[in-house]
N, C-alpha and C positions, 0 to 999 in steps of 0.2 A: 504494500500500500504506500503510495509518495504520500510524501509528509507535505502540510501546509508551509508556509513563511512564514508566518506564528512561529511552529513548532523550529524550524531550521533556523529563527531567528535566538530562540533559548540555545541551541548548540552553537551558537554563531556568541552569544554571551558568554557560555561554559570554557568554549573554547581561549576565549580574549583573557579570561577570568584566569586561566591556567596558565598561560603566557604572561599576562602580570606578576604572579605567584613565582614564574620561574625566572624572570627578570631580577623580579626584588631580592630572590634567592642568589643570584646571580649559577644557575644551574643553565647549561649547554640542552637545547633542545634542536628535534626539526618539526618547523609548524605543520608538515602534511602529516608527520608524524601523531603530533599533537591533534588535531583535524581526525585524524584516523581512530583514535582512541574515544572520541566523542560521537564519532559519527561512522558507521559503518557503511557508511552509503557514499559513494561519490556523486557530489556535490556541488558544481558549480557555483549555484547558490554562495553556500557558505566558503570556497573558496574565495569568489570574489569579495565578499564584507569582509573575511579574517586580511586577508592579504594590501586589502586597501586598505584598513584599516593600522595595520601594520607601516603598509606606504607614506601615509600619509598623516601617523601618530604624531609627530610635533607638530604641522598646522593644523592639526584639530586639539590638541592642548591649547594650544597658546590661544586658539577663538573661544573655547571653554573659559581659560581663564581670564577670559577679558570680559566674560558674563554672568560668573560666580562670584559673587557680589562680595567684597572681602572674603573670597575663598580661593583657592586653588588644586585643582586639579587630585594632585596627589595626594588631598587633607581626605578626599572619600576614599570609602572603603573600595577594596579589588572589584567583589562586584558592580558596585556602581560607576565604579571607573568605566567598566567593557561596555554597560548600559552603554552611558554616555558617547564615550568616541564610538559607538556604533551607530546611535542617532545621528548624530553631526555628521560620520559618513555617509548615511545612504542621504542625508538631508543637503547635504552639496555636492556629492561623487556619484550618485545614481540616478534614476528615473523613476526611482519611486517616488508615487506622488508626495506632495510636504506633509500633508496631515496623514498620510498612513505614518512615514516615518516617525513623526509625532506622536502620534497613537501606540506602537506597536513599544517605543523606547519608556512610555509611561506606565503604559499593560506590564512590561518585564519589568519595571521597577514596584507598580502596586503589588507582583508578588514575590520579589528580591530585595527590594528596601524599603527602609523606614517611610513613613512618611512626608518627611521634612524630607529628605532625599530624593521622593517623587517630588514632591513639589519643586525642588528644585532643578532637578534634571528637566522637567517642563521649561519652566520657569528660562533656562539657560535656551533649551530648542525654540523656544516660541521668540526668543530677542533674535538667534541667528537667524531663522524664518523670515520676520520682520525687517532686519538688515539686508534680506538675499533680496524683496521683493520690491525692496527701494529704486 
């Protein structure tokens, strides 16, 4: 059975989530590797968000932290880290429309972070949204 974008977008989190973990760890990984153990299915999909995402990790920090309001980036926790630069990717790097991106980064955070955290991972997509459409 193919899975939704919903669903490949939670392994597309788990994925970011494990890659952070092994960053911070400073531990030697390979991301299809990593990709592989999350996802047994090949995936274009989620190759393209992990990989872009990966690509394109400092300019999606540094637009993050120019919209996390006295906060930065790395002050969240791993998971909401992957949320986030996952939003901002597909929300400037793909074709998915804005408000799925939107939706989908808020849905994986109503059931992976706190509250204040949704609100704020919102809160951050809805100001680059706004800036994109200027």
């Amino acid at each position: 059975m193919a899975e939704n974008r919903s669903e490949l977008r939670r392994k597309c989190m788990t994925i970011l989530y494990q890659i952070i973990v092994y960053d911070k760890m400073h531990i030697n990984y390979n991301v299809d590797d990593v990709i592989l153990e999350v996802s047994l299915i090949d995936s274009e999909y989620i190759k393209e968000i992990v990989y872009g995402v990966l690509t394109y990790k400092n300019e999606i920090d540094k637009l993050a932290n120019k919209y996390l309001d006295g906060w930065t980036i790395d002050r969240l926790g791993n998971t909401d880290i992957a949320i986030l630069r996952m939003g901002i990717f597909e929300l400037l790097y793909t074709d998915t429309p804005d408000i799925v991106a939107i939706n989908e980064a808020v849905e994986l955070a109503k059931n992976y972070s706190d509250d204040n955290v949704r609100k704020m991972i919102n809160g951050v997509l809805d100001k680059i949204y706004h800036a994109k459409v200027q």
